[in-house]
KEKE-3310 file (N, C-alpha, C; in steps of 0.2 Angstrom, whole numbers, plus 5000, padded with zeros to 4 digits):
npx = (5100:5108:5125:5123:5111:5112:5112:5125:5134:5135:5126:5112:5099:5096:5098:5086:5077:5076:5073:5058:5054:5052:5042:5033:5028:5024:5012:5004:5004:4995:4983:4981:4976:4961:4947:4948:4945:4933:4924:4922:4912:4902:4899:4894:4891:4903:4911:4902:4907:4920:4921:4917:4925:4934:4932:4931:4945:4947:4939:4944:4957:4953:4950:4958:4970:4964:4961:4977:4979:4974:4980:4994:5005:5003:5000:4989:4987:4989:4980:4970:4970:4968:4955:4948:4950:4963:4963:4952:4956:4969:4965:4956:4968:4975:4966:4964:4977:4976:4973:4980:4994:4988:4988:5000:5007:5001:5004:5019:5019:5013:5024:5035:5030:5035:5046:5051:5049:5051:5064:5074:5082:5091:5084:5070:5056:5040:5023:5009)
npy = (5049:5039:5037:5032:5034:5048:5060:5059:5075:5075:5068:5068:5057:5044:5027:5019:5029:5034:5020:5018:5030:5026:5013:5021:5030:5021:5014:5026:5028:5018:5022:5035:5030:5023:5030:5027:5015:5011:5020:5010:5002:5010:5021:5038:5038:5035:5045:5044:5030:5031:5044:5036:5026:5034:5038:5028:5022:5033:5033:5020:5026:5036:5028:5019:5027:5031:5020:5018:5026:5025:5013:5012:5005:4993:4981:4979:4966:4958:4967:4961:4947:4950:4956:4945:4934:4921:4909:4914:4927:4924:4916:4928:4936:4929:4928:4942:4944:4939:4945:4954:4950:4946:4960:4962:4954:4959:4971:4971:4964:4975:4983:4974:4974:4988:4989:4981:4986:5000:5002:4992:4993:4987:4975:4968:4975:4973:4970:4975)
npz = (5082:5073:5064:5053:5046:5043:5029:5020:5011:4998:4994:4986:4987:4997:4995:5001:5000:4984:4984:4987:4981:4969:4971:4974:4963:4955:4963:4960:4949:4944:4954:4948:4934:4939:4938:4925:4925:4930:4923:4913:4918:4926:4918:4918:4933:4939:4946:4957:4963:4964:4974:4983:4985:4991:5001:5009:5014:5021:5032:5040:5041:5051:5061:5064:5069:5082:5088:5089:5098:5111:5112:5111:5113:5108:5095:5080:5079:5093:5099:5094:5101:5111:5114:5108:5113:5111:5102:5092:5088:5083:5073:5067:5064:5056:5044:5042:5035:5023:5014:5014:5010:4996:4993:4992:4982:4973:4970:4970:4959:4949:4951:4948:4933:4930:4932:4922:4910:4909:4916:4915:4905:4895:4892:4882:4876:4886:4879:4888)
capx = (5101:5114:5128:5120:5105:5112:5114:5132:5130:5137:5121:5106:5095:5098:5096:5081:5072:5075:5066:5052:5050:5050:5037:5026:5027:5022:5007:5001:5001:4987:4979:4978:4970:4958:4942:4949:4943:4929:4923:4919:4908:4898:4899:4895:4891:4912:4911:4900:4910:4929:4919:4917:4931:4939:4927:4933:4953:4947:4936:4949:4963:4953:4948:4967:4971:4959:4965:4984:4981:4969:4981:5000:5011:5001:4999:4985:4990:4990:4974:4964:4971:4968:4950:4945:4955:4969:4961:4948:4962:4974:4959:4953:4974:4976:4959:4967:4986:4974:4969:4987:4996:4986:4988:5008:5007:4998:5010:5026:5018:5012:5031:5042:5032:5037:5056:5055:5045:5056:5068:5080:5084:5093:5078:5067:5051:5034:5017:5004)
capy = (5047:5034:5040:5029:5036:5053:5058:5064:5081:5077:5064:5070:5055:5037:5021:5019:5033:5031:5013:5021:5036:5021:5011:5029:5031:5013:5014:5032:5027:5014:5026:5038:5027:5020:5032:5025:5007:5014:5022:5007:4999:5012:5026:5044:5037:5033:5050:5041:5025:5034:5045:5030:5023:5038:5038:5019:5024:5039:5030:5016:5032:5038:5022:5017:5033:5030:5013:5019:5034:5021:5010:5015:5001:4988:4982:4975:4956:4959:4968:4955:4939:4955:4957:4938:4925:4917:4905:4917:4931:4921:4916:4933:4939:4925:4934:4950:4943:4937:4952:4959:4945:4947:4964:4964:4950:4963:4977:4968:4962:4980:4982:4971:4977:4994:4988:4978:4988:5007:5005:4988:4995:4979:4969:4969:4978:4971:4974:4971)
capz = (5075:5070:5058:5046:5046:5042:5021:5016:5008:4992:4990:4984:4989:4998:4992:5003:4997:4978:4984:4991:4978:4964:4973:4975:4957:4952:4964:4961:4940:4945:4956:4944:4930:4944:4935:4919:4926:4932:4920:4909:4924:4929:4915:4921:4938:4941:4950:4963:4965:4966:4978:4989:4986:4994:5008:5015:5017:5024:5039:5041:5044:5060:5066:5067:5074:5087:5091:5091:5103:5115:5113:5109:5117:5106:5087:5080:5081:5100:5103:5093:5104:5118:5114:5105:5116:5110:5097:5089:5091:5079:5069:5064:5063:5048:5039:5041:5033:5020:5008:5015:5007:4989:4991:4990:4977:4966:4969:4965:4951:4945:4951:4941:4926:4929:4930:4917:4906:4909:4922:4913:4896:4889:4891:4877:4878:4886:4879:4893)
cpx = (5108:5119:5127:5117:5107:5116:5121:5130:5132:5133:5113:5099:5098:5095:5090:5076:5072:5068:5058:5051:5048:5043:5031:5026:5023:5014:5002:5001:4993:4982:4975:4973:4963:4950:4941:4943:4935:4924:4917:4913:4901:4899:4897:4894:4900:4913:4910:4905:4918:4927:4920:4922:4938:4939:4931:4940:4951:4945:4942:4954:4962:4952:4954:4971:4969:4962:4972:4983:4979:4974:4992:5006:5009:4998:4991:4982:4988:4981:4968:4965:4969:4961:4945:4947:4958:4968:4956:4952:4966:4968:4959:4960:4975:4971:4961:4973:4982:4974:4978:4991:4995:4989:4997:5010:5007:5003:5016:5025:5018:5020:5035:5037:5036:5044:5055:5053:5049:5061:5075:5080:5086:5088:5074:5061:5043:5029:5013:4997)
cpy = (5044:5040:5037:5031:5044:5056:5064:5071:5083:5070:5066:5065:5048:5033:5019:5025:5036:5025:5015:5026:5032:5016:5017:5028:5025:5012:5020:5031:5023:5019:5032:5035:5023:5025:5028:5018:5009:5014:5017:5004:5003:5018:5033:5043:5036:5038:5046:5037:5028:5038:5040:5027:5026:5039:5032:5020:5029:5039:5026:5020:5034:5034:5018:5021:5032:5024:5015:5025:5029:5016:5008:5010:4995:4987:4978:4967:4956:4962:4965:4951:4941:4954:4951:4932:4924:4914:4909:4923:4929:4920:4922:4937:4935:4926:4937:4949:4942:4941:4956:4956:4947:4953:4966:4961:4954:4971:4976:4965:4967:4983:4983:4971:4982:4991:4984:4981:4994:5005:5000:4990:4990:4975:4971:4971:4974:4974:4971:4975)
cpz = (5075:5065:5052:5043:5043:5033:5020:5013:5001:4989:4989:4989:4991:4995:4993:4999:4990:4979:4982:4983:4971:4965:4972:4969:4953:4956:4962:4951:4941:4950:4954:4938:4934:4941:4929:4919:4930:4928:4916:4910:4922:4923:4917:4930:4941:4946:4958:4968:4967:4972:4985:4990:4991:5000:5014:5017:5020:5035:5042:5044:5050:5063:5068:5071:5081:5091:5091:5096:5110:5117:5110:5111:5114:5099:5086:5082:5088:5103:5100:5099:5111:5121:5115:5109:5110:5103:5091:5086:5083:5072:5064:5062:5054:5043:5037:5038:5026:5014:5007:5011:4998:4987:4990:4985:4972:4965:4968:4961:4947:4945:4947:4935:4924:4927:4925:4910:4902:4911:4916:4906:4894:4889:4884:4879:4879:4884:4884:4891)
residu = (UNK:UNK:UNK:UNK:UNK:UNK:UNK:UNK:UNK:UNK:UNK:UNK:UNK:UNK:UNK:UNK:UNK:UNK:UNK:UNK:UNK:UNK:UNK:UNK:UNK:UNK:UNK:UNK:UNK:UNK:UNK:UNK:UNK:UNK:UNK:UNK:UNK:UNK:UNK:UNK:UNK:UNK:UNK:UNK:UNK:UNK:UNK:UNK:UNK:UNK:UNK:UNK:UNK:UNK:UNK:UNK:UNK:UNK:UNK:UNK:UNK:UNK:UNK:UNK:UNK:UNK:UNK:UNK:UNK:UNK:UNK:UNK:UNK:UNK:UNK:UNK:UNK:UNK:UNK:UNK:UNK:UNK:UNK:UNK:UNK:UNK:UNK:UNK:UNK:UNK:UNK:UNK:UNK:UNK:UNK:UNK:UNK:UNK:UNK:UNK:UNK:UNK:UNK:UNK:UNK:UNK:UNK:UNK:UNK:UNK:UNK:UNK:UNK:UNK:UNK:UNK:UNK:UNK:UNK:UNK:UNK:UNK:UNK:UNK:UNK:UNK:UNK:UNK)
# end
């Protein structure tokens, strides 16, 4: 361990993990209203659908597992091009950045509302 890396003992919490505990907080509010959106959809059936929705993160967690223990010296980018050749490989990696991409767009969007919503008090208040 670095002495960077190690926290004073007259600081409660690092910069980085503020970061981090505001990010959690900003995705775990949508998380929670996730029945809410639900809801309007599928009305008492919402149970089902959040059911399943818990199910797919659930699968994906051991089949990643599975793939890191199998193959632990190598990231996914590398055991596509490993698997698929070269071209198909790169191919199927620009698919995969795809979804990855949107999904960061929508998280620092959901983000910089939060900060500008609570976090910057002189700003004037959004209603969204």
């Amino acid at each position: 361990m670095n002495k960077k890396d190690t926290i004073p003992d007259n600081e409660l919490l690092t910069s980085n993990q503020v970061t981090f505990l505001i990010v959690g907080i900003a995705i775990g509010a949508g998380f929670i209203k996730l029945p809410n959106v639900l809801v309007k959809h599928a009305y008492q059936d919402a149970w089902a659908s959040a059911l399943i929705g818990l199910i797919y993160p659930l699968y994906i967690l051991l089949i990643s597992n599975y793939i890191i223990k199998k193959y632990p010296d190598k990231n996914i980018l590398q055991i596509n091009r490993e698997f698929f050749g070269n071209i198909l490989g790169n191919v199927l990696n620009i698919l995969f950045m795809i979804p990855l991409s949107f999904f960061i767009f929508s998280v620092t969007s959901d983000y910089m509302k939060v900060v500008i919503t609570y976090i910057v008090a002189f700003l004037t208040q959004k209603k969204y």
